[in-house]
C-alpha positions as CSV (number, residue, x, y, z in Angstrom):
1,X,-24.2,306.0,4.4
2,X,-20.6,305.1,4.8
3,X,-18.7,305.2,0.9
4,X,-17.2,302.1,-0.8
5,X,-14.0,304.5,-0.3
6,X,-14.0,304.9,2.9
7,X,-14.3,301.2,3.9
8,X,-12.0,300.1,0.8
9,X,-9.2,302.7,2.3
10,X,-10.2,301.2,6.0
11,X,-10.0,297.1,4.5
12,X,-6.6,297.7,3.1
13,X,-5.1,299.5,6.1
14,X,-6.2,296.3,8.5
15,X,-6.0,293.9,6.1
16,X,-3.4,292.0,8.0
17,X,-4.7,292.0,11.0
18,X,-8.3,290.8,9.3
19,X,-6.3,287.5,8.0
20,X,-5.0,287.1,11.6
21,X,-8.8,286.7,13.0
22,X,-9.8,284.7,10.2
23,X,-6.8,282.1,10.1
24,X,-7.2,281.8,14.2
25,X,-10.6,280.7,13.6
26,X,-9.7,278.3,10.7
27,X,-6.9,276.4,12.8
28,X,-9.4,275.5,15.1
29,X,-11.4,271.8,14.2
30,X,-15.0,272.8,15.2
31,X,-16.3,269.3,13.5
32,X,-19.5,270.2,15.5
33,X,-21.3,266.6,15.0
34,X,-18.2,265.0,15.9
35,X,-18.0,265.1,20.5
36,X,-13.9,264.8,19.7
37,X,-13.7,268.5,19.1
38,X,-15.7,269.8,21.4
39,X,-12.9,271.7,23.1
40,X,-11.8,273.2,20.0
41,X,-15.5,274.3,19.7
42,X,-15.3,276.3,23.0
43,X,-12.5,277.8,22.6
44,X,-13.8,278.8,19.1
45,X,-16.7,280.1,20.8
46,X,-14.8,281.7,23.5
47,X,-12.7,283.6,21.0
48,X,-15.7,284.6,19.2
49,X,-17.2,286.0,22.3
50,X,-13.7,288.0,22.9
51,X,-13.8,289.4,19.8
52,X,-17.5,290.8,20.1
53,X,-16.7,292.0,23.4
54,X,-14.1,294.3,22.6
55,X,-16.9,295.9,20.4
56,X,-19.0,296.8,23.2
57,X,-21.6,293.6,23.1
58,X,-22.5,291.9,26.3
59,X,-22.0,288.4,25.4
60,X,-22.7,284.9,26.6
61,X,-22.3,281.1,25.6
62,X,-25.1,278.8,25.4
63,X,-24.8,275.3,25.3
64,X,-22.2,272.7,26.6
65,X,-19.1,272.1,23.6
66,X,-19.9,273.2,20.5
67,X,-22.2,276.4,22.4
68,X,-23.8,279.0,20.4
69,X,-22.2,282.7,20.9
70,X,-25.2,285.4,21.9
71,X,-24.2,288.9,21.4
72,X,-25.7,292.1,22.6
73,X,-25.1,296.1,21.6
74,X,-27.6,298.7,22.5
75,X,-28.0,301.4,19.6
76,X,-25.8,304.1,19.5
77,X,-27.2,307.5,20.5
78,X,-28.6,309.4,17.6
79,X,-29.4,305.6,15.4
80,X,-32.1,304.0,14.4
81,X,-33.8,301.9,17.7
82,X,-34.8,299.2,16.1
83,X,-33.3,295.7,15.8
84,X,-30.9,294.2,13.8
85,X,-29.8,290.4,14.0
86,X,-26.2,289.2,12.4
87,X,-26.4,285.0,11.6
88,X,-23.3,282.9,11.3
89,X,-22.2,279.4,12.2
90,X,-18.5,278.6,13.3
91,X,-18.9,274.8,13.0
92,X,-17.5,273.1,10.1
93,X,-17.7,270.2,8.0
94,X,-15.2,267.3,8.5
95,X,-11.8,267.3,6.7
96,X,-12.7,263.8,5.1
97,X,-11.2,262.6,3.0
98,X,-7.9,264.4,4.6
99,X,-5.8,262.3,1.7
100,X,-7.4,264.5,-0.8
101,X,-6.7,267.9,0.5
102,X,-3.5,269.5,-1.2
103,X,-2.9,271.3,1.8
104,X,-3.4,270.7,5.6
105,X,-7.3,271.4,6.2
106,X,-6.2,272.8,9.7
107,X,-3.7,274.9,8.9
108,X,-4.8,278.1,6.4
109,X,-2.9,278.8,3.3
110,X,-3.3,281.3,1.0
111,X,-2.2,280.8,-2.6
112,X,-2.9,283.4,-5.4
113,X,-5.7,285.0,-3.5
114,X,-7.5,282.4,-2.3
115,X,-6.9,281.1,1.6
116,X,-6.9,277.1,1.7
117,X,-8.7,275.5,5.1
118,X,-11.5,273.8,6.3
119,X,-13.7,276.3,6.8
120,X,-12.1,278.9,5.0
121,X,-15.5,280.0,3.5
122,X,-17.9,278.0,5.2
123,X,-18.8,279.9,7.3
124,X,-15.8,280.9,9.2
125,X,-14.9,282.9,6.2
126,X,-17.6,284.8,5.6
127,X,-18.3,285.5,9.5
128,X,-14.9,286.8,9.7
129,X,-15.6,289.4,7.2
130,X,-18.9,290.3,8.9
131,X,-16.9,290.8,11.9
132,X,-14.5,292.9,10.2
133,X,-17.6,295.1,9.6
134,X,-18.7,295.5,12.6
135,X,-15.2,296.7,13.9
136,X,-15.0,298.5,11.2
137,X,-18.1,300.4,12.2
138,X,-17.3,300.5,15.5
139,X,-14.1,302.2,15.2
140,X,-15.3,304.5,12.6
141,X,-18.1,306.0,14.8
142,X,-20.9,304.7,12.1
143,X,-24.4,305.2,14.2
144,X,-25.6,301.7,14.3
145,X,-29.0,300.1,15.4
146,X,-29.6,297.5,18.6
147,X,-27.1,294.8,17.0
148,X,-27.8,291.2,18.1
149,X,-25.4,288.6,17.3
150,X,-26.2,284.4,17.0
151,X,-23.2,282.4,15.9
152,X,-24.4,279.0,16.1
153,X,-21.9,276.1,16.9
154,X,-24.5,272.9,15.6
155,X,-25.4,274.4,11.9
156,X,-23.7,271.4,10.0
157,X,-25.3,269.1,12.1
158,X,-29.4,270.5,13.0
159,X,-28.9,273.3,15.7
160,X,-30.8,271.9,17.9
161,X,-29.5,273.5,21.0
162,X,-30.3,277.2,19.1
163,X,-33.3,275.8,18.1
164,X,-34.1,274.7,21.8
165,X,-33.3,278.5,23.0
166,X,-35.5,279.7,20.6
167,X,-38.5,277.8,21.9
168,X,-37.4,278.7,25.2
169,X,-36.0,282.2,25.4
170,X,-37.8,284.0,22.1
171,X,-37.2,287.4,23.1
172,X,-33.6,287.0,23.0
173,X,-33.7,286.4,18.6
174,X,-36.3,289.2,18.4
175,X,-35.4,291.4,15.7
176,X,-36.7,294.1,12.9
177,X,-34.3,292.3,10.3
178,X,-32.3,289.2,10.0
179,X,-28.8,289.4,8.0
180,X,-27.3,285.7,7.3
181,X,-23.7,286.0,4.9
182,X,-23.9,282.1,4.5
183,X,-24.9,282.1,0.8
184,X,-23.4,282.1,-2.8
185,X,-23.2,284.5,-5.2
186,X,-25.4,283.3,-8.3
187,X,-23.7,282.8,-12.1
188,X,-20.8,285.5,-10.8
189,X,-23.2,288.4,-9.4
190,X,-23.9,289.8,-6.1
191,X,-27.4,287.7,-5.0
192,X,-30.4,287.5,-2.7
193,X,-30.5,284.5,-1.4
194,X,-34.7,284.7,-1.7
195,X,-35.5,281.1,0.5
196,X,-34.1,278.1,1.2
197,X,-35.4,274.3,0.9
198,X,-35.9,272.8,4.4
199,X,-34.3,269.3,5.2
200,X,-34.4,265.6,6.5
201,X,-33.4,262.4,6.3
202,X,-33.0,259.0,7.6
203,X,-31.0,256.0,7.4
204,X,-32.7,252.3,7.0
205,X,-31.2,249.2,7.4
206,X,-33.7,246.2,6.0
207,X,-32.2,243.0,7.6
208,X,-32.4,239.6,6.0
209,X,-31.3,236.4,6.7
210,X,-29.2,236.1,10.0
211,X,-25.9,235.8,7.6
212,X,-24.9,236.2,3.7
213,X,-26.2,233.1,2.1
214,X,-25.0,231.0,-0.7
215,X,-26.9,232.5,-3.8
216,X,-26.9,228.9,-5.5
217,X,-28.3,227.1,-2.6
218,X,-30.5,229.9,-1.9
219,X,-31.4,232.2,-4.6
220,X,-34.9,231.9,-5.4
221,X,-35.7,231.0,-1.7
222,X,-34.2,233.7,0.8
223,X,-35.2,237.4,0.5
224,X,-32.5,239.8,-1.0
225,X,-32.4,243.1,0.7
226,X,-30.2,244.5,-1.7
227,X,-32.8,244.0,-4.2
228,X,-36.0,244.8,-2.3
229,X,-33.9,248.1,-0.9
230,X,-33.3,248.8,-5.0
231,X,-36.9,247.9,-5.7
232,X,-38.2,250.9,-3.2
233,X,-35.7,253.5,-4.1
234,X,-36.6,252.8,-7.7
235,X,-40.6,253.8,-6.5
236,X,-39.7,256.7,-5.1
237,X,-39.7,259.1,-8.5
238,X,-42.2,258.3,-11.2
239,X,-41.1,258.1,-15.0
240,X,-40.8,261.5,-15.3
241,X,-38.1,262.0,-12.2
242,X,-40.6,263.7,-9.7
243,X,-41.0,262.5,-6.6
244,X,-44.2,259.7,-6.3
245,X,-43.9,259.1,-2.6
246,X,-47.6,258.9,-1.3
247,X,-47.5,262.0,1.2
248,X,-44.4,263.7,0.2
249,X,-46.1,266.6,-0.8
250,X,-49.0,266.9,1.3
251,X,-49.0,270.5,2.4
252,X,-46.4,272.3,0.0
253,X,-47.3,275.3,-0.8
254,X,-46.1,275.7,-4.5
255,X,-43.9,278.8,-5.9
256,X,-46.5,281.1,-7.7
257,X,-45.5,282.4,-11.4
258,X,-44.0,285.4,-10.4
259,X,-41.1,283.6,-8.6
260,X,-40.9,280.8,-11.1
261,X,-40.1,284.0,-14.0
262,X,-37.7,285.1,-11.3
263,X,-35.6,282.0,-11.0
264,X,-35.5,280.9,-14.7
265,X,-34.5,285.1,-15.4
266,X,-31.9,284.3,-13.0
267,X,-29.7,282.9,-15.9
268,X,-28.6,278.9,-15.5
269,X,-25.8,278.0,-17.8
270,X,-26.0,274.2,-18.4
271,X,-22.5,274.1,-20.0
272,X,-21.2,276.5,-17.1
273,X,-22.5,273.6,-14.8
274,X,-20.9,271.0,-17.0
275,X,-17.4,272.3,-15.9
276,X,-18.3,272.7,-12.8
277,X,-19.9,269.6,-11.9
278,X,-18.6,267.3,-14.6
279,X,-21.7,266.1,-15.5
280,X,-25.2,268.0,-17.4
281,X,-28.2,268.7,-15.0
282,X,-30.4,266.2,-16.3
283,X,-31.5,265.0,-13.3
284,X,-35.0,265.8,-11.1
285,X,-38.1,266.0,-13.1
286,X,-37.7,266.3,-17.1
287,X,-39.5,268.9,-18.6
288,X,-38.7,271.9,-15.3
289,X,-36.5,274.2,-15.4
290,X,-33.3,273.3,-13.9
291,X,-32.9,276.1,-12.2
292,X,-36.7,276.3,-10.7
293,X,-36.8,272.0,-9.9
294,X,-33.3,272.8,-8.3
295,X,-34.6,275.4,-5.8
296,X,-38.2,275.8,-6.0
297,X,-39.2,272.1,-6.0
298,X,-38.9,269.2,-3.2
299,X,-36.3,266.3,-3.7
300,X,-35.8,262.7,-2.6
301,X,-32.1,262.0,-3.1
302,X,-30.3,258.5,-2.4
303,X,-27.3,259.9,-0.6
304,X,-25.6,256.0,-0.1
305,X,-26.5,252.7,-0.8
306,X,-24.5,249.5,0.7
307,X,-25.0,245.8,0.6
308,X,-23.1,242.9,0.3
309,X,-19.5,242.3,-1.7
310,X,-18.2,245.7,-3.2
311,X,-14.3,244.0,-3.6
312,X,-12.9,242.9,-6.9
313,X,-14.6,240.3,-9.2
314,X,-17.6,238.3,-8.0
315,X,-18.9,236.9,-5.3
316,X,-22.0,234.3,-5.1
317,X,-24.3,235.6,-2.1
318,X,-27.5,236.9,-1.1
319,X,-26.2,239.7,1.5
320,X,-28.1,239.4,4.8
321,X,-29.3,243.0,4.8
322,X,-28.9,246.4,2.7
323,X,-28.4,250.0,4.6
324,X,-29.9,253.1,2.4
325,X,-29.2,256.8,3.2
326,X,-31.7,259.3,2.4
327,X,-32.3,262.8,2.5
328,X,-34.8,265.2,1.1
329,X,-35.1,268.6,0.4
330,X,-38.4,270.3,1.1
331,X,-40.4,273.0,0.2
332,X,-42.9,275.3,2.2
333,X,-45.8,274.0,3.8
334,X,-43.8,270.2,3.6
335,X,-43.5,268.7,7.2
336,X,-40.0,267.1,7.8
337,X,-41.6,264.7,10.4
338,X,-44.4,263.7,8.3
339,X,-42.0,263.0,4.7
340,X,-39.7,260.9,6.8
341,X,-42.4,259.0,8.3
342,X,-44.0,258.2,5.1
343,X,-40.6,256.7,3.5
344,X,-40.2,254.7,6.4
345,X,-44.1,253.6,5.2
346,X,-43.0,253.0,1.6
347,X,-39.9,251.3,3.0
348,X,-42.2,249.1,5.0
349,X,-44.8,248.0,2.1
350,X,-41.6,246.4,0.4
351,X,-40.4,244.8,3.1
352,X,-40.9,240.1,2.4
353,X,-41.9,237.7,5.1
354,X,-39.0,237.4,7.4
355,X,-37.4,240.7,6.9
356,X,-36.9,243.7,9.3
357,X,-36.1,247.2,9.3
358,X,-34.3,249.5,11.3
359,X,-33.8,253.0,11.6
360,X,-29.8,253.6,11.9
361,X,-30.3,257.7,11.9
362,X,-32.8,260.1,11.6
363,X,-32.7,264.0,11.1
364,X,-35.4,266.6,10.7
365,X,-33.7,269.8,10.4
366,X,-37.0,272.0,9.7
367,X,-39.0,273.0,6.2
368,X,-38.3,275.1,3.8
369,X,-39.3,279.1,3.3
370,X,-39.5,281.4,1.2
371,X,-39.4,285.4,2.1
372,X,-41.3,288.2,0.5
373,X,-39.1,290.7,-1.7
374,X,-41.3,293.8,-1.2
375,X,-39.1,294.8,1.9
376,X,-37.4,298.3,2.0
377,X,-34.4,296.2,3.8
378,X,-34.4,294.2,0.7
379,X,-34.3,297.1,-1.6
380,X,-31.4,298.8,0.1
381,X,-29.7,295.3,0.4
382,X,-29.9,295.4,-3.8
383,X,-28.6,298.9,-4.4
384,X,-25.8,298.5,-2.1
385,X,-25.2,294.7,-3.6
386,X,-25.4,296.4,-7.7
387,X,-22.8,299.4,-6.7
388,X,-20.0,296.8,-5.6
389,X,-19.6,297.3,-9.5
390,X,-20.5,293.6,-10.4
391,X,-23.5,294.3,-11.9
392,X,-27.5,294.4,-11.0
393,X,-28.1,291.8,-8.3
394,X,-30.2,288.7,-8.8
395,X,-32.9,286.9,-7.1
396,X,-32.1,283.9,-6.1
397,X,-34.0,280.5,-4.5
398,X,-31.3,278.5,-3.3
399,X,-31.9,274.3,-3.5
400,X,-29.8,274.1,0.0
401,X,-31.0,274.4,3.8
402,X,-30.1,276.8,6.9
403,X,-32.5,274.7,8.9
404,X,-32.4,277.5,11.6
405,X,-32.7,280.9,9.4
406,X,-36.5,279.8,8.5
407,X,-36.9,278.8,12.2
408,X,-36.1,282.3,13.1
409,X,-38.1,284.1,10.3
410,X,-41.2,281.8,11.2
411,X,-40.6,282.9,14.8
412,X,-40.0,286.2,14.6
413,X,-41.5,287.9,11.1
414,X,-38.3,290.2,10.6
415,X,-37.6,291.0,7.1
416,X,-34.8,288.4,6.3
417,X,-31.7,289.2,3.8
418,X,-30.0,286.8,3.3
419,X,-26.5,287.4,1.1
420,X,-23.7,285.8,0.3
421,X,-20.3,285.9,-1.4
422,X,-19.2,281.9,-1.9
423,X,-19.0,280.6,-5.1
424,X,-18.5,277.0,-6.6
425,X,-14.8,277.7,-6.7
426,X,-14.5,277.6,-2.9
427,X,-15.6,273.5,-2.7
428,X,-17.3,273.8,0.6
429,X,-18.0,270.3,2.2
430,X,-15.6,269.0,-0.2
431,X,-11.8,268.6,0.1
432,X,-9.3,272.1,-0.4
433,X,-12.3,274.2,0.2
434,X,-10.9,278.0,-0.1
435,X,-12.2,281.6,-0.4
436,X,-10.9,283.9,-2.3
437,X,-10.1,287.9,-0.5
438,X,-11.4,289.7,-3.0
439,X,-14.6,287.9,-2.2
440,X,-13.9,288.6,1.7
441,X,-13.7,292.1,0.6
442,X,-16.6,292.3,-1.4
443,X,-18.9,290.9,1.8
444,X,-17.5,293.3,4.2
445,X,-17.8,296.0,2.0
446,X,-21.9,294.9,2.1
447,X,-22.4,294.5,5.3
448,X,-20.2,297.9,6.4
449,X,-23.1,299.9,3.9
450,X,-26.2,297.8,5.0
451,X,-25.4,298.0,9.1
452,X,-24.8,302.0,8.2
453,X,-28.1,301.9,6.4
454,X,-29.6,300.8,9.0
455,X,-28.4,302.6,11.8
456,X,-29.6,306.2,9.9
457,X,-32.3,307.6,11.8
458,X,-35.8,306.6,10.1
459,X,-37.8,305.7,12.5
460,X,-40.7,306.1,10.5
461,X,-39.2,304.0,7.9
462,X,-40.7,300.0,7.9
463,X,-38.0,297.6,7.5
């Protein structure tokens, strides 16, 4: 296995030219949902794919826009035949709101160790460092396995086009392990991101009365969607904060005990998420863990709420209809078609005489997973994460979604490691998201060890 001195000495002497790749990638807008960028997303993915071709992969873009990049490289003679697949996303989040951003979101900064962009960590970041890797394996002459590489171009918004391709076309994601660098380190040290919480959501609007009313000549008379949209989200938890819509959980398979002592042993600092949040974890259901209902357990979270006069001082009305965003976080065995089909039910039983509802959006990204931790891929991954000299690594369930990555464990059964080097510093989705070198360095330091871990010859070795 390659040394941390060999790819430290390696880093520094291309470090430069490392920045060069990643800041090319961050001046690019690839706002994925948004169909204004979608040149900037193929030539993203164009540049990708010129990138992973001058490391030997045959390569080709699926998908119209904002395409997914599919790499291929045969093993190297003498390495390990089986199958390795490398996961990242090149989309981004958009720059809203662009007032709040100390520097231009488009164009990368860096400032005391820290590079300043849309993107910067998420994920174009962290894929930059995992393509430093590979080059740096490459050039190196480290033996490595069959490589397959999937850099998605929809992940902020569903990737439903790499979903479609892998309904259609499985044997192109089959693999012997998954690797996906999209993930946070946890309370400061190196982490294995263990599962992730599937996602969905919808928007309703409940309509009203054809216009805003007067509420003196009407109140008491006309339905108020305002208040029979606050009257359902209000039935959606019980007393206790967990969720009480009927047929929610149908399905979930819970966390057993073992993974429950896992994620409490974890460490969660309440005063730690004080600074960082500006407010104490209080929420989900009293009495849990924050750390377990924050990972382990499904949500229903009320992501807007709009109706009527928001402007200064008052206004006398019944609004004529009320517009409530929704999304919800969900746990193995949870069906994402099935939990937003029963809050449009709940939605419905609230609805008076003479109101309507509508569906404005609607998004079902996939459920959640969790992967076992008996893996010898999973053991190397938390040697080579504990001698990056931060300390033991920790097992992590993480409360957010790669709606894809358990679409491609379910499909294909390959021991998935998910690990990460972000951190609540680098503000991803949020305005002057950064990420910070050192943190680059640490990741492609990882990934260098684990690809030469897995190209040494051990055929007889499971994964």
């Amino acid at each position: 296995m390659v040394s941390v001195e060999e790819t430290a000495a390696w880093f520094d002497g291309n470090l430069e030219d490392l920045k060069k790749v990643w800041f090319g990638l961050l001046r690019l807008k690839t706002v994925g949902a948004d169909p204004a960028f979608a040149d900037e997303c193929a030539e993203c993915a164009e540049l990708l794919a010129g990138i992973l071709k001058k490391l030997g992969f045959s390569v080709s873009i699926r998908g119209e826009g904002n395409g997914s990049v599919f790499g291929f490289r045969p093993a190297d003679p003498g390495a390990d035949g089986r199958t390795v697949l490398l996961y990242g996303h090149y989309d981004v989040q958009p720059a809203d709101p662009v007032e709040e951003w100390r520097t231009d979101p488009w164009n990368p900064v860096e400032i005391d160790g820290r590079v300043y962009a849309r993107g910067a960590q998420d994920n174009k970041g962290q894929l930059s460092f995992v393509l430093a890797a590979l080059r740096f394996c490459v050039e190196t002459g480290v033996p490595l396995p069959n490589l397959k590489v999937v850099i998605d171009g929809q992940e902020e918004s569903g990737s439903e086009a790499l979903s479609s391709e892998l309904r259609t076309s499985p044997q192109d994601f089959s693999a012997d392990a998954i690797m996906v660098s999209d993930t946070e380190m946890y309370a400061g040290r190196p982490t294995i991101c263990a599962g992730l919480r599937g996602v969905c959501g919808v928007s309703l609007r409940l309509n009203g009365a054809s216009h805003d009313l007067h509420s003196g000549t009407h109140g008491g008379i006309a339905p108020n969607p305002a208040a029979v949209a606050a009257a359902a989200v209000a039935a959606l938890h019980d007393a206790d904060g967990a969720p009480s819509l009927s047929g929610f959980t149908d399905g979930m398979l819970p966390p057993d005990p073992g993974e429950v002592e896992m994620c409490i042993a974890g460490g969660f600092d309440e005063n730690e998420y004080l600074l960082s949040t500006g407010t104490l974890p209080s929420g989900g259901q009293s009495g849990v863990h924050p750390a377990v209902r924050g990972a382990l357990l499904p949500t229903i979270e009320v992501n807007g709420f709009h109706s009527g006069y928001g402007g200064a001082g008052l206004k006398t009305i019944i609004p004529s209809f009320a517009e409530v965003k929704i999304t919800m976080r969900l746990c193995p065995g949870q069906n994402a078609e099935s939990c937003v089909d029963a809050l449009k039910l709940h939605f419905e039983k609230f609805l008076k005489p003479g109101m309507t509802m509508s569906v404005t959006a609607e998004e079902c990204g996939g459920g959640g997973f969790r992967v076992p931790l008996d893996s010898p891929a999973v053991d190397a991954a938390r040697r080579i994460l504990a001698g990056l000299g931060l300390g033991d690594s920790v097992i992590h369930w993480d409360g957010a979604s790669i709606p894809v990555v358990g679409r491609l464990y379910e499909a294909t059964g390959a021991a998935v490691i998910m690990a990460g080097f972000g951190s609540d510093e680098d503000r991803i989705h949020s305005p002057n998201e950064s990420f910070a070198v050192s943190s680059g360095r640490l990741l492609f330091e990882y990934v260098c060890r684990m690809l030469s871990w897995f190209g040494e010859c051990r055929s007889e070795r499971p994964v």
